[in-house]
N, C-alpha and C positions, 0 to 999 in steps of 0.2 A: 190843676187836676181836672176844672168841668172843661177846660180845652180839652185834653188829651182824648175823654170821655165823648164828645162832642164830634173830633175827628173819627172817635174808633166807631163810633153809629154810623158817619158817615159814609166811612169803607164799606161795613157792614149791609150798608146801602146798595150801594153800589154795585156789589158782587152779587147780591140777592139777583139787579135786574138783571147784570150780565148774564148771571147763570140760569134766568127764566130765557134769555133772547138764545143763548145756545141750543138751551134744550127744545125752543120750538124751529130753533134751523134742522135741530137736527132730525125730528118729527119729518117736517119738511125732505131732506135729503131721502129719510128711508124712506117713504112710499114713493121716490120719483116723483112728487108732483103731479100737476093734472095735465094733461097734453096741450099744448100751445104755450105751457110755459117754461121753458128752458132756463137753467139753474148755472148762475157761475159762467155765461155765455156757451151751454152743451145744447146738445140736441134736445129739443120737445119731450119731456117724458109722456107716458102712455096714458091715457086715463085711468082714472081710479074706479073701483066695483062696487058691489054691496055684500058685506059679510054675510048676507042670511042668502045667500047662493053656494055657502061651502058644503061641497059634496053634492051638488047637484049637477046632473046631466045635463046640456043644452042642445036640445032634436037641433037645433040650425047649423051647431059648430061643426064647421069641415076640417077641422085640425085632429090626428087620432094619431097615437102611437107616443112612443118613447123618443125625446127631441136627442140625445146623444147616445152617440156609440158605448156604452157604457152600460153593462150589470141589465140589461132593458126590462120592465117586469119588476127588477127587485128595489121593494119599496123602502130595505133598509139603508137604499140610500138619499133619503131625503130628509137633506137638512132644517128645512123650513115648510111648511104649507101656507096656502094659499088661507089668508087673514090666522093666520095663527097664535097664538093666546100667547106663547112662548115665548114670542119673537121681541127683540128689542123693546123695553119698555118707551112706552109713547110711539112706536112705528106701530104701521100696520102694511102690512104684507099681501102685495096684489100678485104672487105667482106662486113658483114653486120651486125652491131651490134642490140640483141635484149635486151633492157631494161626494166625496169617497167611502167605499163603503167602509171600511176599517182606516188603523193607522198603518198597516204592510201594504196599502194600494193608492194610488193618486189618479187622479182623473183630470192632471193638468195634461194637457196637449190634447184630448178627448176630442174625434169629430162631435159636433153640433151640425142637427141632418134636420132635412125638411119633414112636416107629417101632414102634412095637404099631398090629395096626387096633383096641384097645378097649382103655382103662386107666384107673385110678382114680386123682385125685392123690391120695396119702398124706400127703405135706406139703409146706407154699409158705410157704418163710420169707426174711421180706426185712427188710432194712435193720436188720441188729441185729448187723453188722459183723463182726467176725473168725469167730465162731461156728462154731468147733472147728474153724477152719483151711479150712471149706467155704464161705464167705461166703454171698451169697444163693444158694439152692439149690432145685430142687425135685423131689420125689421123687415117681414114679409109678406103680403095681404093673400088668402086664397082668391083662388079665380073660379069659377062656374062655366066651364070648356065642354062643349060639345062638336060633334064632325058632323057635316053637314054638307050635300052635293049643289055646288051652284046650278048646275043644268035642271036637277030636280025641281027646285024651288025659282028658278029662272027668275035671277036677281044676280046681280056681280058684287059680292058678300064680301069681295078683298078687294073692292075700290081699281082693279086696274081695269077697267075699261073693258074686261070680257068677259063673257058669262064661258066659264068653262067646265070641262066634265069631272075636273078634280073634284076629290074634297077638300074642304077648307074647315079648319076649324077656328070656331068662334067663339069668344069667352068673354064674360062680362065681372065685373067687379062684386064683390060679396060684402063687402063691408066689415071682414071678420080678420085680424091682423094676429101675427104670433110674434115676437117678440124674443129676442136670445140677445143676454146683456152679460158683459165681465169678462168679453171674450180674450185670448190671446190675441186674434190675429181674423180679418176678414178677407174671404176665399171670393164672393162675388160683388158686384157693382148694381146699384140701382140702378132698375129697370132690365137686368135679368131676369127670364123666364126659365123656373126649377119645377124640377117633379122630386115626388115621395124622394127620401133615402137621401139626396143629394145634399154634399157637407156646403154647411155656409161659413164655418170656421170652425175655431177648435178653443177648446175650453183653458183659462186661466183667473187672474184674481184681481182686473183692470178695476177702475171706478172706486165704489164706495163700497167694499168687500173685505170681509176677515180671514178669507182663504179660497182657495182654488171652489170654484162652483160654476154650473148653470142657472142663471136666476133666468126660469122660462117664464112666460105671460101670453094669454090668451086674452085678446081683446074683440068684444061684440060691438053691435051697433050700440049697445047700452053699459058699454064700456067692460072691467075686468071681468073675467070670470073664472072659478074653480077649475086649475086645469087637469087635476089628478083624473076625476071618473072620466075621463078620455085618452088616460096615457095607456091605459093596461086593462087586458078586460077580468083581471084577479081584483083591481081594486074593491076597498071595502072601507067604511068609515070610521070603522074601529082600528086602521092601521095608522091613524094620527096618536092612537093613543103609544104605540110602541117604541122600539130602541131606534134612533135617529143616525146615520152617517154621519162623516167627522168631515171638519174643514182643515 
């Protein structure tokens, strides 16, 4: 009998650690990680935020508007917020998932549009399946574009040898990255240059997901931030307290 007793402590044991070492993989999986470290051999997830920025404005972000073709404006379809209380216990939640609004509509196939007017993709990665909980994803940086006349400024501004009377427009890097993860399918290549509206793929339930969504993310120089009071200009922060979209 103290064998039997001795073994069953021991299992006992043992399941204890197993199920503390899942639960912090799985911590780990939901927030994606911190950027440089790739999960499961996937892409780099995006940095993480600070939860006391929920519902805050940020004057620098150039990303504005509703990131999918879908419902644009209407808040009842957001499954998740950005650090949400709600959200898987032990995750924390650095974007902003958008679902369907009811259960008679899907938002699988949904374009996924740019909301910068100028950005660079960073990265279009598709079909390589779980990939650090992101699935297909792609990442886009805004750019800081102005037009400008070489003859004006009499300087050869595009490097080929001639000062000419065109305009040239010149843009330099912002440091402010957007983020579209759980995609079906990816429409561009990194180091394409998009404007406003333009689809970089269409919505599905790739990665580490419980149903067809947009998991959006806005990334500063100081990593995630709140992306709702930029998506709509109705936003308000008592619309976290209401009825949720379905996955």
């Amino acid at each position: 009998m103290p064998l039997i007793v001795f073994v069953l402590v021991l299992l006992c044991l043992f399941a204890f650690a197993l199920s503390s070492t899942w639960e912090s993989d799985l911590t780990y999986y939901g927030d994606y990680g911190d950027y440089g470290i790739p999960l499961l051999g996937g892409d780099p997830p995006p940095r993480r935020g600070n939860c006391a920025w929920v519902g805050t404005a940020q004057p620098d972000n150039p990303f504005s508007g509703w990131p999918v073709n879908y419902h644009p404006g209407d808040w009842n379809t957001i499954t998740s917020w950005f650090c949400d209380p709600t959200y898987f216990k032990g995750y924390t939640h650095w974007g902003i998932d958008i679902g369907r609004l009811n259960w008679n509509e899907s938002i699988y196939n949904k374009e996924a549009v740019v909301t910068a007017e100028d950005v660079v993709v960073m990265r279009a990665s598709c079909c390589s399946g779980f990939n650090s909980g992101m699935g297909n994803n792609v990442m886009v940086q805004a750019l800081d574009c102005e037009t400008v006349d070489e003859a004006l400024v009499g300087e050869d501004l595009d490097g080929n040898g001639v000062i000419e009377k065109d305009d040239i427009e010149i843009c330099e890097e912002t440091g402010w990255f957007a983020i579209y993860m759980h995609l079906l399918d990816v429409t561009v290549v990194a180091g394409d240059r998009l404007k406003r509206g333009d689809v970089i793929g269409h919505i599905d339930n790739t990665g580490n997901s419980t149903g067809d969504h947009l998991h959006y993310q806005i990334n500063g120089p100081n990593g995630a931030i709140d992306p709702a009071p930029s998506m709509a200009g109705n936003y308000d922060d008592a619309l976290r307290d209401e009825w949720k979209g379905q996955r």
